[in-house]
N, C-alpha and C positions, 0 to 999 in steps of 0.2 A: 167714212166711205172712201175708199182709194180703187184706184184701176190695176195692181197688182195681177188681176187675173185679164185684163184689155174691156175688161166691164166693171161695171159701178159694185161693188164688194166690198161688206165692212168688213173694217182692219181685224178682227177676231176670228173672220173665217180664210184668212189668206195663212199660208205656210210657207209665206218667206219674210226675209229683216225687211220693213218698210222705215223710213223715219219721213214724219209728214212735218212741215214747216209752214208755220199759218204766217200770212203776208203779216197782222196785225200784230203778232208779236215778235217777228222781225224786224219793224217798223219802231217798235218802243225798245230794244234791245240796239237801234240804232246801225241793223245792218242792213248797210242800201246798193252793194252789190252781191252779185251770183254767186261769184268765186268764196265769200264771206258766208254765204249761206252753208254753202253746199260743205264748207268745212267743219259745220256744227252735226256732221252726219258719221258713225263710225265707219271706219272704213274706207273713205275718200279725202281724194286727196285732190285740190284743185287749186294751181298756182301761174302765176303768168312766168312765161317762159325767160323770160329776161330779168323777171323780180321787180321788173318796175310798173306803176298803174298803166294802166293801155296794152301792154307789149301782147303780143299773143299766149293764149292760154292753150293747158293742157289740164287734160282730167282723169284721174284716173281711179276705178272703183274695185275696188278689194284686189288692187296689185297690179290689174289689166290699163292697156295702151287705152288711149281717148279713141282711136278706133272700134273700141268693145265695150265702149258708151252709146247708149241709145238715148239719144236727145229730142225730147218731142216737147213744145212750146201749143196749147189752147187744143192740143189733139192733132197737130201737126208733125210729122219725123222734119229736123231741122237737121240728120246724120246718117252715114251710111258707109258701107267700105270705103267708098272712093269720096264723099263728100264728109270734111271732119265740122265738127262743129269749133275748133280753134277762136276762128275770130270773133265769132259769137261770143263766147265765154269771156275771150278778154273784155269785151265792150257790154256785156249784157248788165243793165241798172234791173232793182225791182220796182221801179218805178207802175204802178199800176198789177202787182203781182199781188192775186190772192191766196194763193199756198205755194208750197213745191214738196213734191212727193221725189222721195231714191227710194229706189225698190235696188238691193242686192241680197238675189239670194233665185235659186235655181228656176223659180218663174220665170224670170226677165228672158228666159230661152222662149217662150212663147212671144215675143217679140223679134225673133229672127235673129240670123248667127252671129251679128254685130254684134248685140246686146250681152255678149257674156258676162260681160265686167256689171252691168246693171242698165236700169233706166231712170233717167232724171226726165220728170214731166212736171210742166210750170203751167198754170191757171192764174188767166186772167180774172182780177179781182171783180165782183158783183152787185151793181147798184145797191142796196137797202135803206130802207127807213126813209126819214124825212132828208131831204138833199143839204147837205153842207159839205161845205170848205178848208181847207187847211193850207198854210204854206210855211216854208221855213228855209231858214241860212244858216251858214255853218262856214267858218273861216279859221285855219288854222296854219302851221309853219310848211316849209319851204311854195308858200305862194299858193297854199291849196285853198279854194274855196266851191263847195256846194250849195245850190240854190235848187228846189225843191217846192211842188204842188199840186192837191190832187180835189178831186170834185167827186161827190155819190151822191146817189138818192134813189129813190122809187117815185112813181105816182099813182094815184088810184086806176087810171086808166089801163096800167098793167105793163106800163114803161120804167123801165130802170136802166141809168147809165154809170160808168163810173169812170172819171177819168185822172191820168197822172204825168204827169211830166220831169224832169230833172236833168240838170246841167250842174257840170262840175268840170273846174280846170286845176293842175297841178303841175311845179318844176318837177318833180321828183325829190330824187337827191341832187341834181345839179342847179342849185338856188344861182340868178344870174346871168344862168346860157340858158339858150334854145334849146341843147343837145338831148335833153328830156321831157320837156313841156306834152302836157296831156290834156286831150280836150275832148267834150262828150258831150252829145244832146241825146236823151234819151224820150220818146212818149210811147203813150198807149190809152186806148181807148176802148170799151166795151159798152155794147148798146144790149139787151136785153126787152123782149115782149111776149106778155102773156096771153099767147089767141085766146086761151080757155083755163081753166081749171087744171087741164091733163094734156097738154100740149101748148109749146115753146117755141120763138127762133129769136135770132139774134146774129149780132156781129161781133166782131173784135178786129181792131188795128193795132200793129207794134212795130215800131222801128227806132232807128239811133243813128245817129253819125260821130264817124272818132278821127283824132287826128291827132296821130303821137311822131313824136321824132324820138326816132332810134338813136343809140350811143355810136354807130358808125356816120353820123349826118347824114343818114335820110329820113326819110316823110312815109309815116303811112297813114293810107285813109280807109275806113273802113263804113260802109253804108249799108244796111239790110232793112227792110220788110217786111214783115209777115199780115197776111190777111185772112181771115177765115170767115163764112158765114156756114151754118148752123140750123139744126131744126132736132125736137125731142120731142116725143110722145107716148104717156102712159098708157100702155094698151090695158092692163090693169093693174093692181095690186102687184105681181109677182114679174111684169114682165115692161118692159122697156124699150123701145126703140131711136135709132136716130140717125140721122144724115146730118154729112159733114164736109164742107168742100174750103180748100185753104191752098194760097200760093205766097211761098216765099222766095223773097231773092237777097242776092247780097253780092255785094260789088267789093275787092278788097285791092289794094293799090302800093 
């Protein structure tokens, strides 16, 4: 089921390229940034502007600028003519991401005239089953190391959270100097409740802090936001409703 059409739609009735990316095998495939994903997608292309981890990203979907990328994070636009999603991209971890859907192909017009190049839309991963834990490390050369941890679960009562966290620091290529050092906190959180049988609400929080030094000796920081709460209701079998209310910010420096 994908949103290709701005509604819940299986993938067999939609008539554009979708490529859907499940968090969980991402996750054992071992890719734990955005930019990494979105490159197992034909068609796109997404790299940081400078080539090194942190620097600002650009995206670009069957040819078109990152300005004709629609970017929308839990049902939020995170993009728009005048606002890019740049810094995001370079800092975005899938720390707590349960799929990510690219939709390119002549739908994505039904998302407004940004969207020409396509839409990338990321979901927040979904409490289930019994609650467990996982964490993990990862150290490798010029000085990089990943540290990583996530918590899910359900309970009878008709609560389900999921939550994930991830920091990672790196020289770059400049093992030694400051002049590339990269550093990232990333979390996210998703809270989940079943009033009934046929109606839902819930929340979701995501944000990150970064903090690269560029090859000319400066400093950037980069700090964003996102909040959304939420509410669904099967009116019946064939028909769906839902209210959605979400504020992001992002401070870049």
């Amino acid at each position: 089921t994908i949103v290709a059409n701005r509604v819940s739609t299986p993938l067999h009735q939609s008539g554009s390229a979708v490529t859907v990316l499940e968090g969980g095998m991402l996750e054992e495939e071992q890719v734990f940034r955005l930019e990494d994903a979105l490159r197992q997608s034909p068609g796109v292309f997404s790299e940081s502007t400078g080539g090194q981890r942190g620097s600002v990203s650009s995206l670009f979907l069957r040819g078109t600028s990152t300005s004709h990328a629609h970017m929308q994070v839990d049902g939020v636009r995170l993009s728009d003519s005048t606002v890019l999603s740049n810094n995001f991209l370079g800092n975005a971890m899938l720390d707590g991401v349960g799929r990510v859907e690219i939709l390119r192909g002549p739908q994505s017009a039904l998302y407004g005239g940004e969207s020409i190049g396509g839409v990338v839309g990321i979901s927040s991963r979904r409490g289930r089953g019994r609650p467990q834990s996982t964490a993990s490390l990862e150290a490798g050369s010029f000085g990089s190391f990943r540290a990583s941890s996530s918590s899910n679960g359900s309970f009878e009562n008709g609560l389900a959270y999921a939550l994930g966290v991830g920091w990672e620091t790196t020289e770059n290529d400049a093992q030694g100097t400051p002049e590339l050092d990269y550093q990232q906190l990333s979390y996210a959180l998703r809270l989940d409740y079943d009033v009934s049988d046929d109606a839902r609400i819930g929340a979701t929080f995501r944000g990150g802090h970064s903090d690269f030094h560029d090859p000319f000796g400066g400093e950037n920081f980069t700090d964003y936001q996102l909040v959304t709460l939420f509410g669904d209701v099967d009116m019946n079998d064939h028909w769906q409703t839902g209210l959605r209310f979400g504020a992001y910010t992002e401070a870049y420096d």
